[in-house]
C-alpha positions in Angstrom: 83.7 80.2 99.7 86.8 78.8 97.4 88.7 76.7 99.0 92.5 76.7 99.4 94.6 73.9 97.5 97.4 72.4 99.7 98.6 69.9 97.1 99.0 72.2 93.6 101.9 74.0 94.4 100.5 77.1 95.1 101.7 79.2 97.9 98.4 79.6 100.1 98.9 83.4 100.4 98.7 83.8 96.7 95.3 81.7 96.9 94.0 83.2 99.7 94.6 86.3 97.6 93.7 85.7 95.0 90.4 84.5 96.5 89.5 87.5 97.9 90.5 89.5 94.9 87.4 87.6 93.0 85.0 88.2 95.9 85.7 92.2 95.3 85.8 91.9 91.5 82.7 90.2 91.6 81.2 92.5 94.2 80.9 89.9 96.9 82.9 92.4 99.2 81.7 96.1 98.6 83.4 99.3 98.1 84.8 100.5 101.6 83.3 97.3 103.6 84.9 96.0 106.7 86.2 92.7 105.9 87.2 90.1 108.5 90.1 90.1 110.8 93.2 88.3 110.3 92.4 85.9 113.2 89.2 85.4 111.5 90.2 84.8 108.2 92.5 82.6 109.5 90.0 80.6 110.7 87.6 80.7 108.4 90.2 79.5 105.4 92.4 77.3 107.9 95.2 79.1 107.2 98.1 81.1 109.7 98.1 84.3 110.5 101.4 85.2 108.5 99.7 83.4 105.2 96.9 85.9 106.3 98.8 88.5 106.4 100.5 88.0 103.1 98.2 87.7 101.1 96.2 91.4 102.7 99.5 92.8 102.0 99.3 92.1 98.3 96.1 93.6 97.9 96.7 96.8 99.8 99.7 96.9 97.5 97.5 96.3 94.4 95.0 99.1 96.2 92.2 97.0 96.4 92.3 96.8 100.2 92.6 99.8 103.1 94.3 99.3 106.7 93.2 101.7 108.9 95.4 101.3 112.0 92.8 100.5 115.0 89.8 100.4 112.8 90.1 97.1 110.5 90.3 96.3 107.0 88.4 97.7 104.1 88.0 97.1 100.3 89.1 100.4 99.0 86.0 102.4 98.1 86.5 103.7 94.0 89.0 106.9 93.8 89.2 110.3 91.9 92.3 110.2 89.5 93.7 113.6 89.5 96.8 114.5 87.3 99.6 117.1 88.3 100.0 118.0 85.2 97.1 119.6 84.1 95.1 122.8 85.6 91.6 122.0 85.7 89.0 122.1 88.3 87.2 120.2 90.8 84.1 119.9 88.7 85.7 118.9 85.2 87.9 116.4 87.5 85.5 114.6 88.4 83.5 114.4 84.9 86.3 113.3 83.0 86.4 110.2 85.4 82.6 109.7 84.6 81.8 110.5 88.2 78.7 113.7 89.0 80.6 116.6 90.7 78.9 118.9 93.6 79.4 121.7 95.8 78.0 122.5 99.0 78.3 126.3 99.4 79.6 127.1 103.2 80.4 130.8 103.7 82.1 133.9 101.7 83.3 136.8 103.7 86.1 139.6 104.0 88.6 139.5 105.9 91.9 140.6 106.9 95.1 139.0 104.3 97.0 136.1 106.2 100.9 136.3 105.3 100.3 134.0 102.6 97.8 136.0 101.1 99.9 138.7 101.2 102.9 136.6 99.4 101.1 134.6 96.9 98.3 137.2 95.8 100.9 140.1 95.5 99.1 142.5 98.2 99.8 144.2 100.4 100.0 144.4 104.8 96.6 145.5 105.3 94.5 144.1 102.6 91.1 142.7 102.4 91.0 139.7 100.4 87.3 137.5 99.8 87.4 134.5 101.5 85.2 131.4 100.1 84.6 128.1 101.8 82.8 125.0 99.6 82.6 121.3 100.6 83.0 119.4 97.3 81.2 115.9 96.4 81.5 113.2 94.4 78.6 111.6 93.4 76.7 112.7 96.5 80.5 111.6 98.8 81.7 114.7 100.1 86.1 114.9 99.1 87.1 118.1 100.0 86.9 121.1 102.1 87.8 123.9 99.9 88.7 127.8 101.4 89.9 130.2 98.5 91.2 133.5 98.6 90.8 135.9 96.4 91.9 139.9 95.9 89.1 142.6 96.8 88.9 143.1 92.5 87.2 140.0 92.8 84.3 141.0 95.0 81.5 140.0 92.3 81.9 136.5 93.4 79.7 137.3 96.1 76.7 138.0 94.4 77.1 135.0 92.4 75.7 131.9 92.9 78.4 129.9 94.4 77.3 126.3 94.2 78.2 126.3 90.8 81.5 125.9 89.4 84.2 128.8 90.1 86.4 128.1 86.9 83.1 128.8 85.1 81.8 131.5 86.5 85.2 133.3 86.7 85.7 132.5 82.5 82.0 134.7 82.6 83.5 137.7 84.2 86.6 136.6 81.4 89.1 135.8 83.6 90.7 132.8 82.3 93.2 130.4 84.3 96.0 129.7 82.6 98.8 128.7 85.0 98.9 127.4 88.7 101.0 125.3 91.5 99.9 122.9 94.3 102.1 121.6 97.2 100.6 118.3 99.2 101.0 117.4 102.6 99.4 115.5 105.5 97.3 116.9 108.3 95.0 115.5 110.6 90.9 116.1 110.7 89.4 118.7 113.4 86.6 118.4 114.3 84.9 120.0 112.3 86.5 118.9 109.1 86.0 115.3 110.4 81.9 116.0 110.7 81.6 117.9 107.3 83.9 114.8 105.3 82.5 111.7 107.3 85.4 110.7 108.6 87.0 109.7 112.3 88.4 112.9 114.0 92.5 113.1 113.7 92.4 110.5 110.8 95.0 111.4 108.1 93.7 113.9 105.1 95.4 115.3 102.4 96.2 118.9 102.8 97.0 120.9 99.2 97.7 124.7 99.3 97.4 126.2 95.2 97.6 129.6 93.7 96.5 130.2 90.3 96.7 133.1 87.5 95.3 134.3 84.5 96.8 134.5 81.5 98.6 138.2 82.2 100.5 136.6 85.0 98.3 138.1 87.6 97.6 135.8 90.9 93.7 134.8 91.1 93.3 132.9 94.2 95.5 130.9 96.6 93.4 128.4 98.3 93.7 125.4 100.7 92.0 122.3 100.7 91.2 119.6 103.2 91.2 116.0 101.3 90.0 112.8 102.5 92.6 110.7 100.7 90.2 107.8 100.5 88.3 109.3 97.9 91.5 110.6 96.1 94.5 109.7 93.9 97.0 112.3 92.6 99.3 111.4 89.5 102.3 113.2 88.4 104.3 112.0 85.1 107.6 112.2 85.1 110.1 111.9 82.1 113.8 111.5 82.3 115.8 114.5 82.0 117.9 114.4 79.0 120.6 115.9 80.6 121.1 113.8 83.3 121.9 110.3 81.2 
């Protein structure tokens, strides 16, 4: 354990953070492990509560630590980087950040068009659409409950083998995604959802709705996804709109 300098002019929060920063870095504390409580860090580095507190603030800020609100503190277990500002899929996602991408096929059906399904897929009141639920992994962590719809045109998808990438197997039928839009939220895990992401029932996920179409224009699926934010970081770049200086 490092010990904590009274005498070189250091505030102890910043040493008490920085100390724990080098017992992640260096693998001492392990991706999503409980660390101590404040009382106990308090004790254990002879320090108050506030200085405690300070210096777990700084590394939440810095992401390298997770409060969970009745459950503890955790180092923050390593993250998906997703950018906004590219189309891609779940599968190249996670290769471009070096990580092995997997799918856990749940269920494909037909059933009856929701009102979004009607709106975003251009059908109409009355319409069928295929409906296809996956559970997505990362490196062997499940991320995200995934539910697409598609239009009835699309039927071949369920004699395909749907553990494998959908971007792929679509571009082998040659229909090519070429533009799409997501909208975020928050919602809370069912149960289910909670049992098939490991995670605490009601704890906070990130919920995405995104369409998607081909290069004609024509809609391809809208889908909804259940996230455990946890596992996952979205980015968006933003530039300055000449206009507005």
């Amino acid at each position: 354990m490092g010990e904590l300098i009274r005498e070189n002019g250091t505030p102890l929060y910043l040493q008490l953070a920085d100390e724990l920063r080098g017992q992640i870095e260096e693998g001492i504390l392990k991706e999503n492990e409980k660390i101590l409580t404040e009382k106990e860090l308090s004790a254990k580095y002879d320090v108050s509560r506030i200085t405690v507190r300070k210096a777990l603030e700084i590394l939440s800020d810095e992401d390298l630590l997770t409060r969970k609100q009745g459950m503890g503190t955790f180092v923050t277990g390593k993250k998906l980087v997703r950018s906004l500002n590219t189309l891609m899929s779940f599968s190249q996602n996670c290769i471009q950040n070096g990580e092995k991408p997997g799918t856990k096929f749940l269920s494909a059906d037909i059933v009856n068009a929701m009102p979004n399904d009607v709106k975003f897929l251009s059908l109409q009141k009355g319409e069928k659409v295929i409906r296809i639920r996956r559970l997505r992994y990362c490196n062997d962590v499940p991320v995200m409950l995934e539910e697409n719809h598609f239009p009835r045109k699309f039927a071949f998808l369920l004699s395909e083998d749907l553990n494998q990438p959908l971007f792929s197997t679509l571009a082998a039928h040659h229909v090519i995604m070429k533009t799409g839009t997501k909208k975020i939220g928050i919602c809370y895990a069912r149960k289910e959802e909670a049992q098939e992401l490991g995670v605490k029932e009601n704890e906070a996920l990130l919920y995405m709705r995104d369409t998607c179409s081909d290069t004609e224009g024509s809609p391809i699926y809208y889908g909804k996804n259940i996230i455990n934010a946890d596992r996952y970081t979205y980015i968006l770049q933003l530039n300055v709109d000449e206009d507005e200086k």
